[in-house]
Structure formats: structure tokens, C-alpha cells
C-alpha positions as CSV (number, residue, x, y, z in Angstrom):
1,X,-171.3,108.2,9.7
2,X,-172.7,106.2,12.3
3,X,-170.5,106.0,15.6
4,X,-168.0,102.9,16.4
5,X,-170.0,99.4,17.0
6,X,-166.9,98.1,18.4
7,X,-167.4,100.1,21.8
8,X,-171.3,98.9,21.7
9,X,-170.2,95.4,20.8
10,X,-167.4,95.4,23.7
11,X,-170.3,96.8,26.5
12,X,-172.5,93.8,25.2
13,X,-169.8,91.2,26.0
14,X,-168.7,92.9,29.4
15,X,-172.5,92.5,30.3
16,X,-172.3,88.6,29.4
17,X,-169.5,88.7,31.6
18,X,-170.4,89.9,33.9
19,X,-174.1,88.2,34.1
20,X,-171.7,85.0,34.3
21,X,-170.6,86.6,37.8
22,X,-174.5,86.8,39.0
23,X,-174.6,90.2,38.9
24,X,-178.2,91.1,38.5
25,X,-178.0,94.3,37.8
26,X,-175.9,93.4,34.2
27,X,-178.4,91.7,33.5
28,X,-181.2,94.2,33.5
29,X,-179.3,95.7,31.5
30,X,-179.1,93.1,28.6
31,X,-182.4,92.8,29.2
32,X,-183.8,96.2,28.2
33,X,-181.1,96.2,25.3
34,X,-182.0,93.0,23.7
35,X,-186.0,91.7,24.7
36,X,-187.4,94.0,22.1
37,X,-185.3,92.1,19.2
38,X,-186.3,88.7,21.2
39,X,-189.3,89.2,21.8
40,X,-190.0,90.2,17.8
41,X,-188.1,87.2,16.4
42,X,-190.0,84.8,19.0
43,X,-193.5,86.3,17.9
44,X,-192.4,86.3,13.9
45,X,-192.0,82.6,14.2
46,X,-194.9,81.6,16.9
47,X,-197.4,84.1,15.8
48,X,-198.5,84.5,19.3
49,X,-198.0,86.7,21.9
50,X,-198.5,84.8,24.6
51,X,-196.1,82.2,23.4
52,X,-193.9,84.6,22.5
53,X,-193.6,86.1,25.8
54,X,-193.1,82.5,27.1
55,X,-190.2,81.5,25.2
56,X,-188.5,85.2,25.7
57,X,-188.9,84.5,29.1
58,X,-187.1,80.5,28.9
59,X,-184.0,82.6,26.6
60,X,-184.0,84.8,29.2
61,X,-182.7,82.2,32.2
62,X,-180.8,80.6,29.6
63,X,-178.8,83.8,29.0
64,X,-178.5,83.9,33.1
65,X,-177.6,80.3,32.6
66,X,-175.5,80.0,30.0
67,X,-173.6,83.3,30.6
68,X,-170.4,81.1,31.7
69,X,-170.2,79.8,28.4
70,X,-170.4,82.4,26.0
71,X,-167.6,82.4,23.9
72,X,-167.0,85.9,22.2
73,X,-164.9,84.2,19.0
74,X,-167.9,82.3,18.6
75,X,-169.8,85.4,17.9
76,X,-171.6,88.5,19.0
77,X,-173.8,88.7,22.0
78,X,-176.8,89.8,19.9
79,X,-176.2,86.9,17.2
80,X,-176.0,84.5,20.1
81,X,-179.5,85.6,21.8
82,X,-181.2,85.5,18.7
83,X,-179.8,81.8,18.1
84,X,-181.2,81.2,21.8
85,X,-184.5,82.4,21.1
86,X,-185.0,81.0,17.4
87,X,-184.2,77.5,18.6
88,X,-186.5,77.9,21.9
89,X,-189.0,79.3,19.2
90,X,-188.7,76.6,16.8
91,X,-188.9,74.1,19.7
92,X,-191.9,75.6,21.1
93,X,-193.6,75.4,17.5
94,X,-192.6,71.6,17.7
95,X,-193.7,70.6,21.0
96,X,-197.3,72.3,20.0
97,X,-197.5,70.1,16.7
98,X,-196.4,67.1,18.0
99,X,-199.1,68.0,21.1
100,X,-201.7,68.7,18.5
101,X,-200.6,65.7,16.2
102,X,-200.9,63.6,19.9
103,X,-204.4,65.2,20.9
104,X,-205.6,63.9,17.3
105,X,-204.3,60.5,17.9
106,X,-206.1,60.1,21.0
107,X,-209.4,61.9,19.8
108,X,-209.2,59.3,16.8
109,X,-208.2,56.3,19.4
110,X,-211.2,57.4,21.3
111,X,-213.8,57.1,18.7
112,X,-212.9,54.1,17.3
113,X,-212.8,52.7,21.0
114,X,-216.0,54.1,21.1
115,X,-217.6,52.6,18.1
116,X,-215.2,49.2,19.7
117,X,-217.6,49.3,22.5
118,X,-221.0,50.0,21.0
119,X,-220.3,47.5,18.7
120,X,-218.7,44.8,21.9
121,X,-222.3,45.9,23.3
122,X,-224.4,45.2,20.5
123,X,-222.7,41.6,20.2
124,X,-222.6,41.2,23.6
125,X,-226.5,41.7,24.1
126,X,-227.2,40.0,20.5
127,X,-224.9,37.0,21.8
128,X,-226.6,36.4,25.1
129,X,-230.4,36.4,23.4
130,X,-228.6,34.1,20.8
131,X,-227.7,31.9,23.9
132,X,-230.8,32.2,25.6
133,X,-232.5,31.3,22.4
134,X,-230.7,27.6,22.0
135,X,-230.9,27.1,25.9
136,X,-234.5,27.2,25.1
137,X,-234.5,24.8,22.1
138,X,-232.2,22.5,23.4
139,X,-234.7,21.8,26.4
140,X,-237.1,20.5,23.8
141,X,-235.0,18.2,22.6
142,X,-234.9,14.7,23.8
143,X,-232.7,14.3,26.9
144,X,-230.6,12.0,24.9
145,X,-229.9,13.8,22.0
146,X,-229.6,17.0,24.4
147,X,-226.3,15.0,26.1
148,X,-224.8,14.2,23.3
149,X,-224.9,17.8,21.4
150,X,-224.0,19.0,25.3
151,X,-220.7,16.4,25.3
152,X,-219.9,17.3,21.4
153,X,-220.5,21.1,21.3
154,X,-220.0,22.2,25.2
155,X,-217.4,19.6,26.4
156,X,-215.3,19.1,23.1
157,X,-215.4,15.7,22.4
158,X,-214.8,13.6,19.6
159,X,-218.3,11.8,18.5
160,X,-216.3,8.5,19.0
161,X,-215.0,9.4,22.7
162,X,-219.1,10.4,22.9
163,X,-219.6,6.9,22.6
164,X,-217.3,5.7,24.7
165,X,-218.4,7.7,27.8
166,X,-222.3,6.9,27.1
167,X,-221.2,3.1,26.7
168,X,-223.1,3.5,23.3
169,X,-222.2,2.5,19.5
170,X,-220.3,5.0,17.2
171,X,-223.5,5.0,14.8
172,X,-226.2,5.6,17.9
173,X,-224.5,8.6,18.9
174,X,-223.9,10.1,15.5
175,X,-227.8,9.5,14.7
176,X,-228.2,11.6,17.8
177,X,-226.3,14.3,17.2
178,X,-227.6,14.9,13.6
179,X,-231.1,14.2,14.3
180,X,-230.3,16.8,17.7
181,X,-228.6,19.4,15.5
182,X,-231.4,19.0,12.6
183,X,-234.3,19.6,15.6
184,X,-232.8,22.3,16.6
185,X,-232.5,24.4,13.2
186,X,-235.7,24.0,12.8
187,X,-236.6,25.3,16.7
188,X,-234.6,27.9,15.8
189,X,-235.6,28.5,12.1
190,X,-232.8,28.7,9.0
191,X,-231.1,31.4,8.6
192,X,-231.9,33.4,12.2
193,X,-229.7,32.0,14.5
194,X,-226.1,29.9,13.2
195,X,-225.4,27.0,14.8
């Protein structure tokens, strides 16, 4: 039969104890008793070293830490490291997903900004030959019909409050404007540039 745990088991909480005191070389001790176990239950649910050794490290100043605390009704010394390291394990695995879930969203936010601004671009540069286009046919319209497509389409107003500010009829201006709008379609021929 296999010796008394209880003498083990009281040794373990003596160390806690005494790690709660700052004494260093306690917790040494606990150290080389218990990193194996930590470090294997860190790596069984990170499935990497490195991260492993990370989070054994992070139980490790919370067993220096949290030594005050430890309540020995609450459970053994080993079942509490192990809860330490699991939860610091589980956490770790958590901040990488929602890291890698984050890194996606900003890749993804990136492309589509990306195809945002070739596409901004392309309008942009299609927009200003569009407007140097009509600039160009609106010079060969008359300089009357040119005013009052300028007032109607650049200024905003109201064909009636065209007529108004040119001291001309209702119908003058409207004739004007149509015969404008129908001269410049065909400057600008059907279908290529929308007016």
C-alpha cells in the first residue's frame, strides 16, 4: 500500500502558507512539485508549447498572488493549481480566437475599403471627364439657353423664379431650357453621358 497522502497533502498546504508569508524559498518548492502537472494540463488544452509555458508562468504569480487566499476547505492545493491553470488556459485559447476572429474582421474591412476606394476612384475620374464633357457642350450652346440650364440645374431654381430673375415670360424660359437640355443630348450623344 501506498504511504499516507494526508502528510503530502498537509506539506502542500504548509507551502501555500507559507508562500502567503513571501517566503521564496516555499515557493520553489511548489514549484518543482506542481509545474510538471501545470505545465501538461496548459499544453493538453493550448497545444503549444510556447503558450503553454506562458500561461504556466501567469498561474505561477497567481499562486504567489493569491496564496493569502487559499482556503484549504475549499480544496487541495493541487486541485486548486490546476483550476488556476485550466481557466488561464482556457482564457488564453479565447483571447487568440477572439484575436484571430478580430484580425479577420479587419483583413475583410480592409478589402472591401479597398475595392470602396478603387471603385470612389474610378467614379471619381469617370465623374470629372463626365463634367468636363458638359462644360464643353454647354459652351456651344447659346448664351441664353446656357443661363438658364446654369440658374435651373447649378443654382436650383424653380423655372418660374428663372423668369423672374431674367425679367422674362414663364413660356420663354421654359422653351430655353428644353431647347438647352435637347442641344445638349445631342452634343453629348444618347445614351453616353445622363443628364
Amino acid at each position: 500500500m501506498v504511504g499516507d497522502p494526508a502528510p503530502e497533502l498537509e506539506s502542500e498546504i504548509e507551502l501555500l502558507r507559507r508562500i502567503s508569508r513571501g517566503d521564496r524559498e516555499s515557493f520553489h518548492r511548489f514549484y518543482d512539485r506542481f509545474a510538471g502537472v501545470l505545465f501538461s494540463v496548459a499544453y493538453r488544452v493550448l497545444n503549444n508549447q510556447a503558450a503553454a509555458e506562458d500561461v504556466l508562468q501567469e498561474v505561477f504569480v497567481q499562486i504567489w498572488d493569491k496564496a493569502p487566499h487559499y482556503d484549504p476547505a475549499r480544496g487541495k492545493p493541487m486541485t486548486w493549481a490546476l483550476t488556476l491553470t485550466r481557466n488561464k488556459s482556457i482564457d488564453r485559447v479565447r483571447s487568440m480566437q477572439r484575436l484571430s476572429r478580430l484580425q479577420g474582421e479587419l483583413q475583410q474591412e480592409a478589402e472591401t475599403g479597398e475595392r470602396f476606394d478603387d471603385r470612389s476612384s474610378f467614379d471619381a475620374v469617370a465623374s470629372g471627364e463626365t463634367s468636363q464633357l458638359v462644360r464643353e457642350a454647354m459652351q456651344k450652346l447659346s448664351s441664353e439657353q446656357r443661363e438658364a440650364i446654369q440658374l435651373t440645374y447649378f443654382s436650383g431654381l424653380t423655372q418660374a423664379e428663372i423668369a423672374a430673375h431674367l425679367n422674362e415670360p414663364l413660356g420663354t424660359v421654359k422653351a430655353r431650357i428644353r431647347r438647352g437640355m435637347m442641344k445638349l443630348r445631342g452634343l453629348l450623344g444618347q445614351g453616353d453621358v445622363q443628364l
